[in-house]
C-alpha positions as a Markdown table, in Angstrom:
| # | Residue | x | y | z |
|---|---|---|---|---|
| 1 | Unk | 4.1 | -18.4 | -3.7 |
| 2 | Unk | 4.4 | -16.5 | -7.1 |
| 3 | Unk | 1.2 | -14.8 | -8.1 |
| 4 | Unk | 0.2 | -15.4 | -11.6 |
| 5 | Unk | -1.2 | -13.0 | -13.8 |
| 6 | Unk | -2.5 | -12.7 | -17.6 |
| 7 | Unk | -1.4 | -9.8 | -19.7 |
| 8 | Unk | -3.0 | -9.1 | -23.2 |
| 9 | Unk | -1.5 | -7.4 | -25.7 |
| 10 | Unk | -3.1 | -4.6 | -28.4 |
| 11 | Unk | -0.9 | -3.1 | -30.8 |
| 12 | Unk | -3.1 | -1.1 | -32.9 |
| 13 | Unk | -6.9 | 0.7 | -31.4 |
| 14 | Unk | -8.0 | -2.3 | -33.6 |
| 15 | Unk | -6.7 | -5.2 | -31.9 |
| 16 | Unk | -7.9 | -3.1 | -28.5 |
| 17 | Unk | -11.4 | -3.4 | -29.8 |
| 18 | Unk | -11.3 | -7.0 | -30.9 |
| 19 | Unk | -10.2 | -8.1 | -26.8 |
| 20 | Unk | -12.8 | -5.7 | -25.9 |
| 21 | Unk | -15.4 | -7.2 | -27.3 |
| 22 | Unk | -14.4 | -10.8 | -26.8 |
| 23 | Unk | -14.6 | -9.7 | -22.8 |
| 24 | Unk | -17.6 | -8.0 | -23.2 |
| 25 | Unk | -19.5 | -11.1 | -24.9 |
| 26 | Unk | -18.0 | -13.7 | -22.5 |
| 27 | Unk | -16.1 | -14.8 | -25.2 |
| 28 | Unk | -12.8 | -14.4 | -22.9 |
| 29 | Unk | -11.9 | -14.4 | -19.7 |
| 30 | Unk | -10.8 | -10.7 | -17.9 |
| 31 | Unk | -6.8 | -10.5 | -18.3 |
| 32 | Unk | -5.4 | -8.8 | -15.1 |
| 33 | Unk | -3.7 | -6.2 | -17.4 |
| 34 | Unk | -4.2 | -5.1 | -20.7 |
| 35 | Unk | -0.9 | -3.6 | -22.4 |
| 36 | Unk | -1.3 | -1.1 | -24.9 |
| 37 | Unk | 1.8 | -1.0 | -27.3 |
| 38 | Unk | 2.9 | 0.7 | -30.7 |
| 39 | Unk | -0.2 | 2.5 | -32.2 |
| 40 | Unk | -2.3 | 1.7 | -29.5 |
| 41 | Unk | -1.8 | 5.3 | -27.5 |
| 42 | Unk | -4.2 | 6.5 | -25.2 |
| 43 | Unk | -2.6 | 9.9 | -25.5 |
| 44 | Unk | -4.1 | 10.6 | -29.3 |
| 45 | Unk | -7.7 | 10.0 | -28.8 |
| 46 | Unk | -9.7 | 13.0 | -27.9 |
| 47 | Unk | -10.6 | 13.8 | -24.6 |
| 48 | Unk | -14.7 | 12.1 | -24.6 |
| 49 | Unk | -13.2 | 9.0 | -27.1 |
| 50 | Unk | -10.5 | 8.5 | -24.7 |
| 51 | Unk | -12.9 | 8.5 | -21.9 |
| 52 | Unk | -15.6 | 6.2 | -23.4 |
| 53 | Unk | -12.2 | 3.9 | -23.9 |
| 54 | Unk | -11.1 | 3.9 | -20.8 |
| 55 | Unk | -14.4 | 3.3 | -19.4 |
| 56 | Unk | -14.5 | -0.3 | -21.4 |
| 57 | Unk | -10.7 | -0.8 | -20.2 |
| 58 | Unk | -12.0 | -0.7 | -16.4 |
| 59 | Unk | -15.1 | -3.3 | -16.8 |
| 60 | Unk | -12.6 | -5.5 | -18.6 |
| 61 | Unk | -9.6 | -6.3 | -16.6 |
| 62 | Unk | -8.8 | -7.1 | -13.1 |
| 63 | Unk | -6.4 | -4.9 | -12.2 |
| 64 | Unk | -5.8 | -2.2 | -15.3 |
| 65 | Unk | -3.5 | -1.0 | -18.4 |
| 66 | Unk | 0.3 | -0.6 | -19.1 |
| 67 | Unk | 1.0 | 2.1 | -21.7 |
| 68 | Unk | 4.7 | 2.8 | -21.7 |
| 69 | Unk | 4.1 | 3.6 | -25.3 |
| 70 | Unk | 2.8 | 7.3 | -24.2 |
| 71 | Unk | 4.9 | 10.2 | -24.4 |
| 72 | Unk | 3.7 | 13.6 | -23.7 |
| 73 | Unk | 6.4 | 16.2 | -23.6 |
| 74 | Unk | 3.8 | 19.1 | -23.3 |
| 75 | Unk | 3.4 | 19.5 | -19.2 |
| 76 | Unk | -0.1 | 21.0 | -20.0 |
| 77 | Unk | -1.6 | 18.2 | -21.8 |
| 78 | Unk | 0.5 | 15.2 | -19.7 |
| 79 | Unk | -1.6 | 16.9 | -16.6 |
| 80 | Unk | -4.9 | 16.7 | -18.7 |
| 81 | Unk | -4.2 | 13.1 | -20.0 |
| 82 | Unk | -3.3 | 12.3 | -16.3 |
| 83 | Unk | -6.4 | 13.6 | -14.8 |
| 84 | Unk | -8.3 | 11.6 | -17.2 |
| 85 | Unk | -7.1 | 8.5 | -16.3 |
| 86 | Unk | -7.2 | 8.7 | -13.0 |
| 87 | Unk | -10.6 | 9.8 | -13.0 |
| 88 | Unk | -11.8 | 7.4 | -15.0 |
| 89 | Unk | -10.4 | 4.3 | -12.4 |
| 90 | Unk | -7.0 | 4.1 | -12.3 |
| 91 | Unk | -4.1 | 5.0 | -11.1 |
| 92 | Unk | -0.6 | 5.4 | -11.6 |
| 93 | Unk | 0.9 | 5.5 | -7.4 |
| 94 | Unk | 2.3 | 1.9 | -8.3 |
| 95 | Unk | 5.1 | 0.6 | -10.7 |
| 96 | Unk | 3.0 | -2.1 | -12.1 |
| 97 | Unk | 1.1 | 0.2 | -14.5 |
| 98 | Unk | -2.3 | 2.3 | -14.3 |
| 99 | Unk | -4.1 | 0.2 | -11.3 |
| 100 | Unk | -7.7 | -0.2 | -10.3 |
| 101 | Unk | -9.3 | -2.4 | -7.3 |
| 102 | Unk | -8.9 | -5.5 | -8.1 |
| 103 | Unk | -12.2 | -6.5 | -10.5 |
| 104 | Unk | -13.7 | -3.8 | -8.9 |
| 105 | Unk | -17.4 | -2.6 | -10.1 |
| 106 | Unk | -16.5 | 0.8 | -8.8 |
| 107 | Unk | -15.0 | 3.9 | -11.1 |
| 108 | Unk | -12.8 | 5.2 | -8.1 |
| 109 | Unk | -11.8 | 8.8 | -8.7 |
| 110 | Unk | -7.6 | 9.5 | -7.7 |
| 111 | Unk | -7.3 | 13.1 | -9.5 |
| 112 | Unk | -6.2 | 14.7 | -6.4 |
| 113 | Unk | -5.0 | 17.2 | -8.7 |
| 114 | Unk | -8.5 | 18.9 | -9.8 |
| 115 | Unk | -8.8 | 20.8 | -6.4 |
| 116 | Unk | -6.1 | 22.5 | -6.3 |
| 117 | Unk | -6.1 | 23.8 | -9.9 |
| 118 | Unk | -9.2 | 25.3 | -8.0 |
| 119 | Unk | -8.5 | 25.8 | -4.8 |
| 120 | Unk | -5.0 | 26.0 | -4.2 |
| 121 | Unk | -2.5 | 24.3 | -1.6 |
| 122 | Unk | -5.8 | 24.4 | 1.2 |
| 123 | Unk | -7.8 | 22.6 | -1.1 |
| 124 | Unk | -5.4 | 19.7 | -1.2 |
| 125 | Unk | -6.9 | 16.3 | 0.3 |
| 126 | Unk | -4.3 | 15.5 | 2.5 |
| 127 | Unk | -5.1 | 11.9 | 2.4 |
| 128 | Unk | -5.0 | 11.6 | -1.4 |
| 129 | Unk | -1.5 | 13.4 | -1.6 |
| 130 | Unk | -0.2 | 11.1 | 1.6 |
| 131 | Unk | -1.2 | 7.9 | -0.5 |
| 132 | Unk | -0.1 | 9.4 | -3.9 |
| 133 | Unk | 3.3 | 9.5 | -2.2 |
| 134 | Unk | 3.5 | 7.0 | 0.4 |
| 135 | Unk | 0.6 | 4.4 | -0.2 |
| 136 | Unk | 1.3 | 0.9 | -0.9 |
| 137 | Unk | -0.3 | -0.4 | -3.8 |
| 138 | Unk | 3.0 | -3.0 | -5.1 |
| 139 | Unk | 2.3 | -5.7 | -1.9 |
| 140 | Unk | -1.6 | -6.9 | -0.8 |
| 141 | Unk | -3.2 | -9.2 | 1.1 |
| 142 | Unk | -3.2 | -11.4 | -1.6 |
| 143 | Unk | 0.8 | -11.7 | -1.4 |
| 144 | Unk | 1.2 | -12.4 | 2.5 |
| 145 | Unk | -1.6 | -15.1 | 2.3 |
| 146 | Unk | -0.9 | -17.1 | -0.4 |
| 147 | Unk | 2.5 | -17.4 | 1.5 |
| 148 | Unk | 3.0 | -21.1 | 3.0 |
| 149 | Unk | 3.1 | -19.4 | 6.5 |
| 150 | Unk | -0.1 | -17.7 | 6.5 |
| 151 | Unk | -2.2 | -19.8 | 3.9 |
| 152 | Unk | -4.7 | -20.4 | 6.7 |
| 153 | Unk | -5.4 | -16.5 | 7.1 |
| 154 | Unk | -9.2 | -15.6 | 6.8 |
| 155 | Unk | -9.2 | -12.3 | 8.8 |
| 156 | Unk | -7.2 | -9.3 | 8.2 |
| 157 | Unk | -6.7 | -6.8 | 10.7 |
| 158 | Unk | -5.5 | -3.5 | 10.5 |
| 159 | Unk | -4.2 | -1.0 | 13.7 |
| 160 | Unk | -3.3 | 2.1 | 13.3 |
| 161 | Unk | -5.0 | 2.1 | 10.0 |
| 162 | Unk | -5.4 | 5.5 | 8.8 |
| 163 | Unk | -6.8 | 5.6 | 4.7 |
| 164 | Unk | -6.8 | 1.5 | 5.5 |
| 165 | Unk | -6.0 | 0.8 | 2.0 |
| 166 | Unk | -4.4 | -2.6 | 2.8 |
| 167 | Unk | -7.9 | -3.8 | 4.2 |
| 168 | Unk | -10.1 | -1.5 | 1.2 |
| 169 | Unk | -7.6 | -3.1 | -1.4 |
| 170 | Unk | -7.5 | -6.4 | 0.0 |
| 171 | Unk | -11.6 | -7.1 | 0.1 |
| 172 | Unk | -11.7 | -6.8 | -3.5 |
| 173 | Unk | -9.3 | -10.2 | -3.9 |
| 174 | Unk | -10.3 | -11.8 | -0.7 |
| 175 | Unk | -14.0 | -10.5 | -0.3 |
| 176 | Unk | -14.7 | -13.8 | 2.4 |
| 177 | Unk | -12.6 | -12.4 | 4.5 |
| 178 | Unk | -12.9 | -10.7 | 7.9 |
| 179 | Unk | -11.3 | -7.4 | 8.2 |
| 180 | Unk | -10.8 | -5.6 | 11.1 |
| 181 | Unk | -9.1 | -2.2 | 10.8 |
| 182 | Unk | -8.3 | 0.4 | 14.0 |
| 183 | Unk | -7.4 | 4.1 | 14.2 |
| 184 | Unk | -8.0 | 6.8 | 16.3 |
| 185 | Unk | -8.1 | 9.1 | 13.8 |
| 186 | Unk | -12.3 | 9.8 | 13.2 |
| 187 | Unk | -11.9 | 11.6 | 9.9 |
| 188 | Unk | -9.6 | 8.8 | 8.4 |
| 189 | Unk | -12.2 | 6.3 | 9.8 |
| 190 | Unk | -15.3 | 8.6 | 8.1 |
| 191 | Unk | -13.0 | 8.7 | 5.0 |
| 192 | Unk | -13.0 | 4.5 | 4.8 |
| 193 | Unk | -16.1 | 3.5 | 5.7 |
| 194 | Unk | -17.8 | 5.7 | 3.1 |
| 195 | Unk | -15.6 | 4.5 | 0.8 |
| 196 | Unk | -17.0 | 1.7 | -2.1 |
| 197 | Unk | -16.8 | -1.5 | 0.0 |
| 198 | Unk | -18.0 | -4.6 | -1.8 |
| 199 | Unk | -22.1 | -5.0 | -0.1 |
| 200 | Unk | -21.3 | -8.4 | 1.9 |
| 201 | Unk | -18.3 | -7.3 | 3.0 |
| 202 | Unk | -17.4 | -8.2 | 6.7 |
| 203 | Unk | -15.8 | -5.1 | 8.1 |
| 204 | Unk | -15.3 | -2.7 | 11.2 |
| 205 | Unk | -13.9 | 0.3 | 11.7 |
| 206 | Unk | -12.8 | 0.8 | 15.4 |
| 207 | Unk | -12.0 | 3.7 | 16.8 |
| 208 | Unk | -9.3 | 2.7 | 19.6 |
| 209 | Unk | -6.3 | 2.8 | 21.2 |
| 210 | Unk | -4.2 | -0.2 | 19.6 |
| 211 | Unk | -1.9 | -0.3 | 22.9 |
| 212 | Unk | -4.8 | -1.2 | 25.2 |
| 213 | Unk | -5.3 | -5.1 | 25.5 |
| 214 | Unk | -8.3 | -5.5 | 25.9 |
| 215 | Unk | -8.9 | -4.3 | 22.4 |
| 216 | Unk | -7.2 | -7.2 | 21.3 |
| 217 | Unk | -9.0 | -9.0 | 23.3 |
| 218 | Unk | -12.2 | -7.5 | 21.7 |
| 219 | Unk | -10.3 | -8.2 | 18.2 |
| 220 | Unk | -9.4 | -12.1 | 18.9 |
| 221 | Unk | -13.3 | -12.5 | 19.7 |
| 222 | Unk | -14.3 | -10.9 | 16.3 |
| 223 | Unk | -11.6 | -13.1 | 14.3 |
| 224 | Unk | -12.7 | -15.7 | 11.9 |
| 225 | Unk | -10.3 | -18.3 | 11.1 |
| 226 | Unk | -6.2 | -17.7 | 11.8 |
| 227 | Unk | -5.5 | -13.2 | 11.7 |
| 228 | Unk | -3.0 | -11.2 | 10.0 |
| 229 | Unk | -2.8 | -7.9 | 11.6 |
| 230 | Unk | -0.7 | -5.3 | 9.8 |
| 231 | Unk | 1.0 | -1.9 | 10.0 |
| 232 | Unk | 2.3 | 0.1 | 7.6 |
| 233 | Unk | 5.1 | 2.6 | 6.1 |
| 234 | Unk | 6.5 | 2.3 | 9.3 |
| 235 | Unk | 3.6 | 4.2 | 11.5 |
| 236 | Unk | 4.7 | 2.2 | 14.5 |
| 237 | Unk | 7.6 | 4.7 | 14.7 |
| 238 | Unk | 5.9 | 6.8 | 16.4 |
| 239 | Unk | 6.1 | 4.9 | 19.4 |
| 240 | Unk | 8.7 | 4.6 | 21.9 |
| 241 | Unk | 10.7 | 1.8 | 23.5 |
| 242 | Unk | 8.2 | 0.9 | 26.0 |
| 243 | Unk | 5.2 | 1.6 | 23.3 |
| 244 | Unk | 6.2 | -0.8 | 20.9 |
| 245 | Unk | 7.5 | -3.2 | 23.2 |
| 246 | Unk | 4.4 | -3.3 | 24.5 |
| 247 | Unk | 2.1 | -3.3 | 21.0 |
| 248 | Unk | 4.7 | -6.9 | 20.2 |
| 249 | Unk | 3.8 | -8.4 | 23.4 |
| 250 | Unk | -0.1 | -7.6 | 23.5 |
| 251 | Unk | -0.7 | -7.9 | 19.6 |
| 252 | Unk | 0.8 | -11.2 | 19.4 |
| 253 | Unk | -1.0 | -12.4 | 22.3 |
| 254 | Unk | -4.2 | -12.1 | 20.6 |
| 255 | Unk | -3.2 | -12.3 | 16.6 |
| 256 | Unk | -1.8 | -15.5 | 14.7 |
| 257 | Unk | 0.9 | -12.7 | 12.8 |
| 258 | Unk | 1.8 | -9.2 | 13.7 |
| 259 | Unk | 3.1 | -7.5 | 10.7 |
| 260 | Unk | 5.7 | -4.2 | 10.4 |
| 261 | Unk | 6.6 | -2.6 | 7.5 |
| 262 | Unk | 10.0 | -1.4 | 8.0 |
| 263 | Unk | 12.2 | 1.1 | 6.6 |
| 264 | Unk | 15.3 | 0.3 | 4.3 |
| 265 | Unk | 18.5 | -1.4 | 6.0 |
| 266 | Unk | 20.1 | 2.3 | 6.3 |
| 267 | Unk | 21.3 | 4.4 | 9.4 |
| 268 | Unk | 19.1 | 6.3 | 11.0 |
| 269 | Unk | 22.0 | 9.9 | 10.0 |
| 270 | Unk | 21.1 | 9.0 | 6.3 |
| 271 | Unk | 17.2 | 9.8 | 6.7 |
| 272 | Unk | 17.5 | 13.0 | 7.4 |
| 273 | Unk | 17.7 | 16.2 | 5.6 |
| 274 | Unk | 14.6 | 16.7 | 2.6 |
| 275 | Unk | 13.4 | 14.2 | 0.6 |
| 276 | Unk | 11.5 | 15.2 | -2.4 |
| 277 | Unk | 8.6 | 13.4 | -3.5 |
| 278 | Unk | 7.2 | 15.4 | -5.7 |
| 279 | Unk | 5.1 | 13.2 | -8.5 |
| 280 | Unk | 5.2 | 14.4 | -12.3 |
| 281 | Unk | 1.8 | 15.5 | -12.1 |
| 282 | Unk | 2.4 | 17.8 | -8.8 |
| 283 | Unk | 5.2 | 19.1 | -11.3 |
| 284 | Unk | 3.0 | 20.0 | -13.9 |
| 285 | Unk | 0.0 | 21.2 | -11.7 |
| 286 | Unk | 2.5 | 23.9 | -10.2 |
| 287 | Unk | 3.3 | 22.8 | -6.5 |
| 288 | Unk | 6.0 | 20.2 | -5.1 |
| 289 | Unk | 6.2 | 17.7 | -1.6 |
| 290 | Unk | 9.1 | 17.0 | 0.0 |
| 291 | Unk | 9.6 | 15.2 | 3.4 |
| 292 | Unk | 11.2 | 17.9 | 5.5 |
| 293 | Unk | 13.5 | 17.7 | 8.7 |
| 294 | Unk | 12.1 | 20.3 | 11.5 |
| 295 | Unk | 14.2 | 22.3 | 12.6 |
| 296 | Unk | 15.2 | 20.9 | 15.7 |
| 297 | Unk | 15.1 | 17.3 | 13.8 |
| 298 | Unk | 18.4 | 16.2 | 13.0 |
| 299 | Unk | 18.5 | 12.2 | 13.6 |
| 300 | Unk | 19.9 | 11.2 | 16.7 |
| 301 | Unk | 22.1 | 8.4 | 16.4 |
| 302 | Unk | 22.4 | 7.2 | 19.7 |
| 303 | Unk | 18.2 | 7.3 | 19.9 |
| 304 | Unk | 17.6 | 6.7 | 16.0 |
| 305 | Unk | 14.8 | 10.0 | 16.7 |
| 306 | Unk | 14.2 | 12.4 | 14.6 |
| 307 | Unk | 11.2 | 15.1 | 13.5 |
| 308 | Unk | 10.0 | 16.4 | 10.4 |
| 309 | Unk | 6.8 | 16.7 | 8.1 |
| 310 | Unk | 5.3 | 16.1 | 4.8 |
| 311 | Unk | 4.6 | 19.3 | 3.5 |
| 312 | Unk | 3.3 | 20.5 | -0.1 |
| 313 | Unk | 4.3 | 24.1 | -1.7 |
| 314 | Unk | 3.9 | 26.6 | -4.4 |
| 315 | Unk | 4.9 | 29.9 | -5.1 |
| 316 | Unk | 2.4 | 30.9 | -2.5 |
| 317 | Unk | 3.4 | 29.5 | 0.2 |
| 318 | Unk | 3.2 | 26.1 | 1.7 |
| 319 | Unk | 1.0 | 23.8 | 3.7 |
| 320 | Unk | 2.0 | 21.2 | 6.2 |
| 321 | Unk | 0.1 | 18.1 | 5.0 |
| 322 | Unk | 0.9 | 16.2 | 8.2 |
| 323 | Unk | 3.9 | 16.1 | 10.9 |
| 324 | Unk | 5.6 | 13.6 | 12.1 |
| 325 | Unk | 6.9 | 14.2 | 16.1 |
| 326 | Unk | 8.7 | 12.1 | 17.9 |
| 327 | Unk | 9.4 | 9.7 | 15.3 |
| 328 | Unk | 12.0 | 7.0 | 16.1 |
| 329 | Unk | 13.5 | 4.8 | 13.6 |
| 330 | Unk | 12.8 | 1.0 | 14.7 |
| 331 | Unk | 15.6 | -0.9 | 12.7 |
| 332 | Unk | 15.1 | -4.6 | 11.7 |
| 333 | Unk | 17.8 | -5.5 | 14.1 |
| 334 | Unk | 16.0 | -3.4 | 16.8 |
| 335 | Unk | 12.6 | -5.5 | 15.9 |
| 336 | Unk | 14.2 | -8.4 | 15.9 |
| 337 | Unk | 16.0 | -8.2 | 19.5 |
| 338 | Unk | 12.6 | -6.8 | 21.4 |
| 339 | Unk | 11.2 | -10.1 | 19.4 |
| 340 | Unk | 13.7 | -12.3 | 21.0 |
| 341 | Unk | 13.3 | -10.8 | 24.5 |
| 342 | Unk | 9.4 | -12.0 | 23.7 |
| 343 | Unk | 10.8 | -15.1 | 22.7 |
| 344 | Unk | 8.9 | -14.1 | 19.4 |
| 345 | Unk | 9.6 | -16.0 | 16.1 |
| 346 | Unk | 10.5 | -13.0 | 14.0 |
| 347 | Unk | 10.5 | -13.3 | 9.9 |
| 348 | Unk | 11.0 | -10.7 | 6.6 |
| 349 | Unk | 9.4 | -10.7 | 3.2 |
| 350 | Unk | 11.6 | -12.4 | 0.8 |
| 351 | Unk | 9.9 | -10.3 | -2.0 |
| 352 | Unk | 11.6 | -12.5 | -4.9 |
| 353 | Unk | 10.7 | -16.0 | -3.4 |
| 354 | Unk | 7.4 | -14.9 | -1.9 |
| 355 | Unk | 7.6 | -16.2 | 1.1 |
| 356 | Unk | 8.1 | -14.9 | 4.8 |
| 357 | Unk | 11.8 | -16.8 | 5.8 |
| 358 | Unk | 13.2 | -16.7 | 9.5 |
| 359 | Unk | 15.5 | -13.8 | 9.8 |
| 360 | Unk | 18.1 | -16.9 | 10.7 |
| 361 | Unk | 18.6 | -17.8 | 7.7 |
| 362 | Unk | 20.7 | -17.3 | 4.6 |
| 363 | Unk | 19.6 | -13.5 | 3.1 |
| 364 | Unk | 22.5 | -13.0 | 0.5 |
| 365 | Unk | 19.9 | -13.7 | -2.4 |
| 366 | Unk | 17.0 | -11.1 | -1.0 |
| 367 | Unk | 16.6 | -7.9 | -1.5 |
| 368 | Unk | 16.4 | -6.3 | 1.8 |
| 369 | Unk | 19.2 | -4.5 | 1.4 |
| 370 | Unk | 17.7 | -2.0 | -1.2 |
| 371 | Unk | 13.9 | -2.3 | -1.0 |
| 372 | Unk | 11.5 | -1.8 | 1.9 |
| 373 | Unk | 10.8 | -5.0 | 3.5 |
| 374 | Unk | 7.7 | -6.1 | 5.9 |
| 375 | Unk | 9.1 | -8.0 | 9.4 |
| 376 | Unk | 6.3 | -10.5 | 10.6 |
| 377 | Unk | 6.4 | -11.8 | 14.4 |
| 378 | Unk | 4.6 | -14.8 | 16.0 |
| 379 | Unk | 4.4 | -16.7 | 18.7 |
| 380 | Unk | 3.5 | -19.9 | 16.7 |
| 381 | Unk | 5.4 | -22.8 | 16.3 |
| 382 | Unk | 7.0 | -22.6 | 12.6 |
| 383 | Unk | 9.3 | -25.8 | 13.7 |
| 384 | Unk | 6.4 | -27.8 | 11.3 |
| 385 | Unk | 3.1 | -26.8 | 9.3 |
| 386 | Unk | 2.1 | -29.7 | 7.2 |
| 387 | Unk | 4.9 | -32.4 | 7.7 |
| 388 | Unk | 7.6 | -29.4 | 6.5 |
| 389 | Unk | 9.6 | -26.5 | 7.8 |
| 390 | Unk | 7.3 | -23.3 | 7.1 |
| 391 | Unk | 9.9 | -21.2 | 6.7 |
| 392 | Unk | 13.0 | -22.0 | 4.6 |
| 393 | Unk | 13.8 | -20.3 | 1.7 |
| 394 | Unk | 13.5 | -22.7 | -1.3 |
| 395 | Unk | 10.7 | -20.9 | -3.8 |
């Protein structure tokens, strides 16, 4: 099911100030994005005006600004108009335009960037670099429940969840939910439980081994409603054959929907090598970060493994923001044949219909070829969910 969202349009600082005030009165509702076009550029207003702007934009939207319309060719002041965005709410890690929580009362700060003009490569948050480059911010909650399939979702549950941004994102459009979120990483757990969670919020942070059952078992007895448990950008690859074959059998035993987000339909001899994923801002800061293959990382076709790290550098040096050993490439068709040993009901994200669709069925008009795409499994019966298949592929 297609989201709908409300985009208003200011061409000129005084058309801005006219919506503004509309939204501040109650005169009009919050649009989800404002879109700032012609005169109306950020980018000319003094640092402190700027601020005070963008400070209004935040409290009067649900999900930010789109400024195409600014063009800075100067690296020195892109970086400063950069950092004053992004500490002043929003952010720019998704291709929708400069995001905030959704309605969120909170300013969050995402200049990563500050600290190391000050401290260098070892001042570098590790987790704001990882989720400037590999977050996902494009898909929410909000897009997997409002799906036919999982419509009846009220708790969300994320294993292996690191900087758990699907959960922190997802409270601020579904805050009656239940969400449930599992790492065994302490600092990344520290990191999200101090973060600004709405006050009623219905949360926990367990510290746990996501392979041991009777964790689920512990996690069925805190579910509300039906459960959506998720992994993502493919942290399950750290697993081996037995591992994940295992994680399908017990999470699915003890969650309505296990969800995977998968890699691109590619072979596993293409991934290797360096990827750079250096962001403009990195760029004009003075450092870069690339994916690099270790040394003895080559993929191995006949094993889809391969090793290699995310590592930031500068003409100092470099720093090894985290490493990734042991890291095996788990194909759809892979997923999909340790489902069917499961006897598993295994489904992808048809991104342009919005809707999960049995991996049965016709594909030629998705795009799974060329974008990343999230593989649910279940052992639920999808032959009928209100008097209708659940999972064919009209929109």
């Amino acid at each position: 099911m297609l989201i709908e969202t409300t985009t208003r349009v200011a061409n000129s600082f005084e058309a801005l100030e006219q919506a503004l005030t509309k939204i501040e009165k109650g005169e009009e509702e919050k649009p989800d994005w404002l879109r700032l076009q012609s005169r109306c550029r950020l980018d000319k207003l003094a640092l402190e005006e700027r601020k005070a702007l963008l400070s209004r934009i935040h409290s009067s939207t649900l999900r930010g600004f789109k400024a195409s319309n600014v063009k800075i060719r100067d690296s020195r002041e892109r970086l400063e108009f950069w950092r004053s965005v992004t500490s002043s709410g929003f952010h720019d890690f998704s291709e929708l335009g400069w995001m905030k929580s959704y309605n969120s009362p909170f300013v969050e700060d995402y200049d990563y960037i500050g600290p190391y003009l000050e401290g260098g490569l070892g001042a570098l948050d590790p987790y704001a670099v990882y989720s400037a480059v590999l977050g996902t911010f494009d898909f929410t909650v909000e897009d997997f429940v409002n799906t036919r399939l999982c419509k009846n979702v009220t708790t969300i549950v994320e294993p292996m969840a690191g900087t758990a941004e699907f959960a922190y994102q997802g409270h601020f459009l579904r805050p009656d939910f239940r969400y449930l979120m599992i790492d065994l990483d302490e600092d990344a757990q520290k990191r999200v439980l101090t973060q600004n969670w709405l006050p009623d919020t219905q949360k926990e942070y367990l510290h746990a081994d996501i392979l041991d059952e009777s964790l689920w078992s512990q996690v069925k007895s805190m579910a509300v409603g039906e459960s959506l448990a998720y992994i993502g950008k493919q942290s399950h690859h750290i697993f081996d054959a037995k591992q994940l074959f295992r994680l399908l059998d017990v999470a699915t035993r003890h969650v309505d929907y296990l969800m995977l987000e998968t890699p691109q339909l590619v072979t596993v001899t293409e991934m290797g090598g360096t990827d750079d994923m250096t962001r403009t801002e990195m760029e004009d800061a003075g450092f870069e970060t690339e994916l690099v293959e270790d040394d003895d990382g080559e993929p191995n076709p006949f094993t889809n493994l391969m090793h290699f790290h995310l590592v930031s550098s500068d003409q100092t040096g470099n720093r090894k923001i985290f490493g990734y050993r042991n890291w095996t490439v788990w194909s759809q068709p892979i997923l999909v044949t340790l489902a069917r040993l499961l006897d598993l009901e295994a489904l992808y994200y048809h991104s342009e219909n919005h809707e999960f669709v049995t991996v049965d069925e016709d594909w030629d008009d998705s795009d799974v070829e060329e974008e990343v795409t999230f593989m649910l499994f279940t052992r639920r019966d999808l032959k009928k969910r209100d008097g209708r298949p659940i999972a064919d592929s009209a929109p």
